[in-house]
C-alpha positions in Angstrom: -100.5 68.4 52.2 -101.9 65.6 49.9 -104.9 65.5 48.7 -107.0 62.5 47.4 -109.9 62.2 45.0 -111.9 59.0 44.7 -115.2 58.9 42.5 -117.5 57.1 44.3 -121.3 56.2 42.9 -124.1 57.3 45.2 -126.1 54.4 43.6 -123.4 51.4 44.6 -123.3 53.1 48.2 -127.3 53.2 48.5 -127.4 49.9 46.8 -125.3 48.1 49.8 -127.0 50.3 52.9 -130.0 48.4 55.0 -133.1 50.0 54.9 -132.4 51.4 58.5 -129.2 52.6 57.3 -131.3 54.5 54.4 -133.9 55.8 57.0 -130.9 57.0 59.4 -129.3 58.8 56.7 -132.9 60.8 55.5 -133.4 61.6 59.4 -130.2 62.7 59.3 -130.2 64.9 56.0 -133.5 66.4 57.6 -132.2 67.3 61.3 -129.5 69.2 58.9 -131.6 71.2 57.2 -131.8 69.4 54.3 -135.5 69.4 53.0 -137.0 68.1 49.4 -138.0 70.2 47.0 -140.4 67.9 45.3 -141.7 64.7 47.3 -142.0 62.2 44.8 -144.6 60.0 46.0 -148.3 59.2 44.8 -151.0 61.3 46.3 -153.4 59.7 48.7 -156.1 58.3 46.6 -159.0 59.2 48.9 -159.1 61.6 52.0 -159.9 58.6 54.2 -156.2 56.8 52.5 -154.9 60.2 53.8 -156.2 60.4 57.3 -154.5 56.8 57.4 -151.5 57.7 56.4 -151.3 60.8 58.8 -152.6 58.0 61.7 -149.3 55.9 60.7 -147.1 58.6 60.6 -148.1 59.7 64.1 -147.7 56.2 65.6 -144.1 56.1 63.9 -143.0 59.1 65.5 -143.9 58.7 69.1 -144.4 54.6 69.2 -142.7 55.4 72.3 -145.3 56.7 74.3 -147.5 53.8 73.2 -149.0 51.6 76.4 -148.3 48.0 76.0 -152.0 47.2 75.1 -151.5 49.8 72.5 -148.7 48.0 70.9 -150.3 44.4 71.1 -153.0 46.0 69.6 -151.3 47.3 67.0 -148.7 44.0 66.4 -152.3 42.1 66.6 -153.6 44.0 63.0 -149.7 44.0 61.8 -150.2 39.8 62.0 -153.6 39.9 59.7 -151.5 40.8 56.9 
């Protein structure tokens, strides 16, 4: 049996993935089982900034059980900015 070895650098294949690509891969890595040790991320700077985030975070997960005024609403305050 022959065996291969190519070196291959993690940073070139991030560098070329689409941000979808990215976020598919993390999903991925964390269906698996594979969970940070150390999230790397600045703390929320207020406990209302954290409510927020926690309010985003649900509507990612389960946009999917939006109604459709819930999503115009949303797209509607996505268009301010």
């Amino acid at each position: 049996m022959a065996y291969v070895s190519i070196d291959v650098d993690i940073d070139d294949v991030l560098f070329n993935m689409s941000s979808r690509e990215k976020q598919q891969l993390v999903d991925d890595l964390y269906e698996d089982g594979y969970v940070p040790t150390k999230v790397e991320k600045e703390e929320a700077s207020s406990i209302t900034e954290g409510f927020y985030l926690d309010a985003i975070d649900k509507l990612r997960k389960n946009y999917h059980q939006l109604t459709s005024k819930e999503e115009q609403t949303i797209i509607n305050i996505s268009k301010r900015f």
